[in-house]
N, C-alpha and C positions, 0 to 999 in steps of 0.2 A: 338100368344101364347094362350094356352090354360088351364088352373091351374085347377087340378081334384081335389076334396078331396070326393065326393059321391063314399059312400065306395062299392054302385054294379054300377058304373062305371067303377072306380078301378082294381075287380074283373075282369070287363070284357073286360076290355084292358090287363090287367096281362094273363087274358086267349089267346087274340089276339097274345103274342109274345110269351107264349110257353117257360118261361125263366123263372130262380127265380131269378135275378138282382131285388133289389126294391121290392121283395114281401111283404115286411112287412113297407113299408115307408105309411106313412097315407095321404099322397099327392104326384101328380105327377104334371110336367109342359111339355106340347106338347108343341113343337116347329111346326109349320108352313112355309113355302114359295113358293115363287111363283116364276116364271123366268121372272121377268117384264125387258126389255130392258132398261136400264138408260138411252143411248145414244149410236152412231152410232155404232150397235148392240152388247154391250157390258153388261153383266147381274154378277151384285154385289151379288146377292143372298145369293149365300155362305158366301162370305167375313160378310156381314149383319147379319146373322144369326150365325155365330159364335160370334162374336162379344158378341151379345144381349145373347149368351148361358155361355160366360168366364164372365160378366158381373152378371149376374145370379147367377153363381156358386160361386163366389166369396160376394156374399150379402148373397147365405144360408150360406156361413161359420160363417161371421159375424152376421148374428142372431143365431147362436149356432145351427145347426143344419150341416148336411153332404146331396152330395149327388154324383151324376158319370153319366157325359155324357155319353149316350146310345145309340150311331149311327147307328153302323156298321151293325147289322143283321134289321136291322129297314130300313135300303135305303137296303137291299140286296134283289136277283132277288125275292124271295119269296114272296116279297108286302108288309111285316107283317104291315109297317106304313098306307100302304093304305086301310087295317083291322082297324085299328087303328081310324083312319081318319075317317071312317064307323058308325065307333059306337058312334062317335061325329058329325056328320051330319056333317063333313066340306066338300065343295062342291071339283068337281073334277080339277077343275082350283089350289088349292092347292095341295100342297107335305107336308105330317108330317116326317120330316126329323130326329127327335132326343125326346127321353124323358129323363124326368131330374125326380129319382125318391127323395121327400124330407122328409126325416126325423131324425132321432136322429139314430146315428151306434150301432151297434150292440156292437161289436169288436172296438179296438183303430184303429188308422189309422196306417195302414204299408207302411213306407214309401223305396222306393226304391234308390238303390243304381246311381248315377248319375256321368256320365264321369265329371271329373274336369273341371270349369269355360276355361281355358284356351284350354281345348277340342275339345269346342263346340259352341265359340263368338270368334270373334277377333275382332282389327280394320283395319282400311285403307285398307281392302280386307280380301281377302282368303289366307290364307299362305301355301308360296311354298313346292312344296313334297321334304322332306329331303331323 
């Protein structure tokens, strides 16, 4: 993990993705990984890294502040992470997989409309199609 707050770092990671997600947040946190093999050639990485990213987001809530995982165009073909990556001197054995940008929201939080509990959990399996 990497925590920015050098505001022409900032700047120039902001420039690396080409987005206005986070343009005005005063700190960022790069996520890092690597595909190291745990065992008999099975690699946790992902699982790890999300983890350590829901874990995160859920500690800037509770210090008062907001923020929004930022994956998708960051792993996409275009490299933007590995721009990213670049301008942090992290070597090429790592992957910058996600930035987390942190600061105080602009806007309230809008929250979306979600299929009913009984939806989208069940127990003791999957329930059969009516």
């Amino acid at each position: 993990l990497i925590a920015v707050d050098d505001p022409a770092l900032l700047s120039a990671l902001r420039g690396a993705i080409g987005r206005t997600v986070g343009d005005t947040a005063p700190a960022m946190i790069c996520v890092l990984t690597r595909g190291i093999i745990a065992y008999r050639n099975r690699r946790f990485n992902v699982q790890d890294y999300a983890a350590a990213i829901q874990n995160m987001l859920l500690a800037i809530v509770e210090l008062g502040y907001q923020s929004c995982w930022v994956e998708g165009h960051i792993t996409d073909e275009d490299r933007l992470g590995r721009k990213m990556a670049d301008i942090l001197g992290v070597p090429e054995e790592y992957e910058l997989v996600c930035m987390l940008p942190v600061g105080r929201a602009k806007e309230g939080l809008k929250h979306t409309e979600k299929k009913p509990f009984e939806e989208r959990a069940w127990f003791n399996g999957f329930p059969a199609e009516k």
